[in-house]
C-alpha positions in Angstrom: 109.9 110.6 108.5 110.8 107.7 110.4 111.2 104.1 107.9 107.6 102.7 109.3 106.0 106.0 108.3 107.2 105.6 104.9 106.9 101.8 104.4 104.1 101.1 106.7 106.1 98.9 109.0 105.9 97.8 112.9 109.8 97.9 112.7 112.0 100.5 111.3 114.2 97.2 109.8 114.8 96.1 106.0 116.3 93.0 105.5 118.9 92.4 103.4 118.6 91.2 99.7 121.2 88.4 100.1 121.6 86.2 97.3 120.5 82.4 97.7 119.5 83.7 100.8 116.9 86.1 100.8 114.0 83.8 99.4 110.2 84.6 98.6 109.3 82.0 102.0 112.3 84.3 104.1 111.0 87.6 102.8 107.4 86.4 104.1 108.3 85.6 107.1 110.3 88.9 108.0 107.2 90.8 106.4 105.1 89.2 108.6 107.0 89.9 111.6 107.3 93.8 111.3 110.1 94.4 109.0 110.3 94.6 105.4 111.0 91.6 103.8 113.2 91.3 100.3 113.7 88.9 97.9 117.3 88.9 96.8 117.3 88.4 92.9 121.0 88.1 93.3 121.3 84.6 91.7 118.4 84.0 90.3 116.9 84.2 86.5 113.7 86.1 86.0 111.8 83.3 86.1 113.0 82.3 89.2 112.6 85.8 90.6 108.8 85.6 89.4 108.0 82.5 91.5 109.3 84.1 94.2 107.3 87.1 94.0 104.0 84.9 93.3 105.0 82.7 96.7 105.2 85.9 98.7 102.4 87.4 97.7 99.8 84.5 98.1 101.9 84.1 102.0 101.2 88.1 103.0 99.6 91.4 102.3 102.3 92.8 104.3 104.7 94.9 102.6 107.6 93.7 101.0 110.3 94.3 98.2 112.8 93.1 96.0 116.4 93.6 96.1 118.3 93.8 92.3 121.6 93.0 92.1 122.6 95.1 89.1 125.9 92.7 88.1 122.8 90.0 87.8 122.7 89.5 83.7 119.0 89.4 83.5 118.7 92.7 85.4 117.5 94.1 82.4 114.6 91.7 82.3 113.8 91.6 86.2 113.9 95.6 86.1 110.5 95.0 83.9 109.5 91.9 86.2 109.0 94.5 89.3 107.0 96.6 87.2 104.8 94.1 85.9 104.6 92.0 89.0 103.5 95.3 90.9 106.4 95.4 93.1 106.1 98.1 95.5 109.2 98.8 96.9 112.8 98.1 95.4 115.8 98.1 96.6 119.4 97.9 94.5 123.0 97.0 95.4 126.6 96.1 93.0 125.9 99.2 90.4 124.3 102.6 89.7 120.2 101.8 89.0 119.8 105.4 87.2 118.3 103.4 83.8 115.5 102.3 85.7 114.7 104.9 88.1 112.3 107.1 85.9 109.9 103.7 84.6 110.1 102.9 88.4 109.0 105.9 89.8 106.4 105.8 87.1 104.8 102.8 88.2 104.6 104.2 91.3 107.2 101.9 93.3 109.4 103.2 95.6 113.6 103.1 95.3 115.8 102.9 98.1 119.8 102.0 96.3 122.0 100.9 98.4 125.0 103.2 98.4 128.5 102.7 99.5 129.8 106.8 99.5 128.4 109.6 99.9 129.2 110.9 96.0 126.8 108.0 94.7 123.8 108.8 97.4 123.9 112.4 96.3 123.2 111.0 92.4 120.6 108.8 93.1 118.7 111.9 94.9 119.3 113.6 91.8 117.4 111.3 89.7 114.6 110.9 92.7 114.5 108.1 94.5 113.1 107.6 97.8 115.6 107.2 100.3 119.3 105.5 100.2 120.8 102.7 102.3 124.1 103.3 103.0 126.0 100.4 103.6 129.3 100.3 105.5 132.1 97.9 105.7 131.3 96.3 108.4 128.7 94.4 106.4 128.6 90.8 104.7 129.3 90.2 101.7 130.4 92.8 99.1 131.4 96.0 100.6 132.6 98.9 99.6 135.6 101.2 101.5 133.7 103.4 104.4 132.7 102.2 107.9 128.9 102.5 108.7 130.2 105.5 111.3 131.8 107.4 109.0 129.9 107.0 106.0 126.2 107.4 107.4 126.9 111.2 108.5 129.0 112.0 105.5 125.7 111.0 103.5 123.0 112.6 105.9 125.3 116.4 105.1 125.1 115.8 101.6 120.9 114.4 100.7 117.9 115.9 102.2 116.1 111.9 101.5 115.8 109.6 104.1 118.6 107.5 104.8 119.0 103.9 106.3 121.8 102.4 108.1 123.3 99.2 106.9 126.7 97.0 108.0 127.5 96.6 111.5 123.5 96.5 113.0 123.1 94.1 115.7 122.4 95.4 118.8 119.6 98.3 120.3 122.9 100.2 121.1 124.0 100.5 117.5 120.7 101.3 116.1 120.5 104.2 118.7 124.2 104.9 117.1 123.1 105.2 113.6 119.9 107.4 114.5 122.3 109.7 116.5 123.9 110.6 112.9 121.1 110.4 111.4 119.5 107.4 109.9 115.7 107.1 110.1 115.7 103.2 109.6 118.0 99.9 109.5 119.0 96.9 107.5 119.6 94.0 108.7 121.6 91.1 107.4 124.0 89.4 109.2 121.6 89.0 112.6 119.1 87.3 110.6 120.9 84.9 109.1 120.6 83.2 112.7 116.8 82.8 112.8 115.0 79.9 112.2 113.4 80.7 109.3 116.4 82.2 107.6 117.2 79.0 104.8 120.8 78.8 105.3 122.4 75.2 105.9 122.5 74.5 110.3 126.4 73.7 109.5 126.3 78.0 108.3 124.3 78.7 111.5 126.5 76.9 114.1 129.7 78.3 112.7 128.3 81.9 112.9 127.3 80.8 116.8 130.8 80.0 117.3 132.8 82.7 115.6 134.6 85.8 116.2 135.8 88.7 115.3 139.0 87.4 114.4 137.3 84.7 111.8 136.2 87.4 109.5 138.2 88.6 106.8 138.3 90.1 103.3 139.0 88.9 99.7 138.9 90.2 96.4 140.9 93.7 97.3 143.1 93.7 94.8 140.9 93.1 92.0 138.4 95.1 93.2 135.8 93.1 94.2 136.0 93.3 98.2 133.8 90.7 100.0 133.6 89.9 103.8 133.1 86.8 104.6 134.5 83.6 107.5 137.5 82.4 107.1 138.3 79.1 106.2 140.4 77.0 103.7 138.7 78.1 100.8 139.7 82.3 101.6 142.8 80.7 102.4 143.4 79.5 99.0 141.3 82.6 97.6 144.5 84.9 99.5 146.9 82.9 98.2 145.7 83.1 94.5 145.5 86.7 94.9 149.0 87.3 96.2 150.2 85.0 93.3 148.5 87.6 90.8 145.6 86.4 89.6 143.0 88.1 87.7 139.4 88.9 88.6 138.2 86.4 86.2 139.9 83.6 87.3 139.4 84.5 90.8 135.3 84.5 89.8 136.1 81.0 88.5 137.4 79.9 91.5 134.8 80.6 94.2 131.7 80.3 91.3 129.2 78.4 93.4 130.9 78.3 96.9 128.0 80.5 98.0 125.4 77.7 97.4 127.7 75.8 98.8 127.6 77.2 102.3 123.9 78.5 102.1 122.4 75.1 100.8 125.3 72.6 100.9 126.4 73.3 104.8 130.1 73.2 103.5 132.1 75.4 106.1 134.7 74.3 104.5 134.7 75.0 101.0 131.5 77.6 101.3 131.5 81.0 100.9 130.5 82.1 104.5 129.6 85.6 103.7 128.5 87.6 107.1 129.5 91.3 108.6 131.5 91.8 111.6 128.4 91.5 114.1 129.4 87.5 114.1 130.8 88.2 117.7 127.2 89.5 119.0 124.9 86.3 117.7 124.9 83.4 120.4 121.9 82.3 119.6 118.9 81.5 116.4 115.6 82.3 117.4 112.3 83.4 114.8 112.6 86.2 112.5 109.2 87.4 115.0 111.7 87.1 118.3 115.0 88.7 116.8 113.3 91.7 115.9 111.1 91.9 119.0 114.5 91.9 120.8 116.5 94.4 118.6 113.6 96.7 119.0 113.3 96.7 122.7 116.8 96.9 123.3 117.1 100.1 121.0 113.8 101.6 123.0 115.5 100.7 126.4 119.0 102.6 125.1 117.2 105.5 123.8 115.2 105.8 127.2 118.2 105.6 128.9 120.1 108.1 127.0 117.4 110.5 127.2 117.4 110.3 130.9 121.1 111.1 131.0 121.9 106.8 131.8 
């Protein structure tokens, strides 16, 4: 079954739960443009989460969902939130979701985790969810240790559920890619945060325009928190700290709030910049409505032409 089947979609593309990011008013917009919008609850208290839900919903009777970040402390609280807000899909990344999964399913929502191996997709179709997102390294943010190429057909062997691509989606060729091993659908992160309606600060919009591939790197490795993100001085610093030998606690410390500082402040400086390796493909912002207009065509054109032996 193909990810519009399931979710009643134009587009077979989920976007991305990214913190500070991913607002009720963003959500709306991708919802109401074909994809599946998500709220990111990543950063956010329950009550914060709920006003976010409420904004959506009075914006679209398009389907939608909320992403839970599991290190979140009030994901206890938000877990009910969904439940009582009538949430109808959820999504989950940073942890295992099994202590939800059963009241979930109960309340008839559907659960797509986002995995980052194949060991962890094959649990979460034990306990019955709906489908898995499996997430490679090429992705933003916090990532876990296999590429999108070799983790999506490891994980397609080993479940029988639906799985959806994520890290590395930018372009109709790499969505043909992903379907070629397997996936049924995509998530999309990094390619949206260059859209007009996507609330990131302009300064975090021209400074994805104008990077590379060889402005993206990784921190947090050796503490075990690995998160891709645009270099500047504050990765720098972060390296340096981390060479030096210090823990993940005083690491956290030292970048706590540099994401609000990028997405709301514009700081390129001191911000944390986080975005996948796709940053060398966007070269332009256009709507949520045009992005994913063009994504889809080029993916139809591709397929076409590989049918026909192009």
């Amino acid at each position: 079954m193909k990810l519009q089947e399931m979710l009643g979609i134009k587009y077979p593309f989920i976007q991305g739960g990214m913190a500070h990011i991913a607002t009720g008013e963003f959500a709306a917009a991708v919802s109401m443009a074909g994809g599946l919008g998500l709220i990111g609850a990543g950063g956010m208290t329950a009550e914060e989460l709920a006003v976010h839900i409420d904004y959506l919903e009075e914006r679209t009777d398009k389907p939608f969902g909320v992403n839970l970040m599991l290190m979140n402390p009030y994901a206890d609280e938000m877990a009910d939130l969904l439940i009582e807000k009538k949430v109808p899909i959820v999504t989950t990344g940073a942890g295992n979701p099994a202590k939800y999964i059963d009241k979930w399913k109960e309340a008839g929502m559907k659960v797509f985790p986002v995995v980052p191996n194949p060991s962890l997709a094959l649990r979460m179709e034990r306990l019955g969810v709906d489908g898995v997102i499996a997430e490679g390294s090429e992705a933003g943010g916090h990532i876990g240790q296999m590429t999108t190429m070799t983790l999506i057909p490891q994980v397609v062997d080993r479940v029988s559920i639906p799985v959806i691509a994520a890290g590395g989606i930018a372009s109709g060729k790499q969505m043909l890619a992903c379907e070629m091993l397997g996936a049924v659908g995509f998530q999309l992160g990094t390619i949206l945060l260059a859209t007009t309606e996507c609330p990131v600060h302009e300064n975090f919009k021209e400074k994805l325009m104008k990077s590379n591939d060889t402005q993206v790197t990784v921190i947090g490795n050796r503490c075990g928190i690995p998160i891709r993100l645009l270099k500047n001085e504050m990765t720098r610093e972060y390296l340096e700290k981390e060479n030096e030998g210090w823990d993940k606690y005083q690491l956290e410390e030292f970048t706590l709030g540099a994401l609000r500082k990028a997405v709301h402040e514009g700081d390129i400086t001191r911000g944390s910049l986080m975005a996948g390796l796709t940053v060398g493909q966007i070269r332009d912002v256009v709507s949520v409505e045009e992005r994913m207009e063009q994504l889809y065509s080029e993916y139809l054109k591709e397929k076409s032409a590989f049918k026909n032996g192009n």
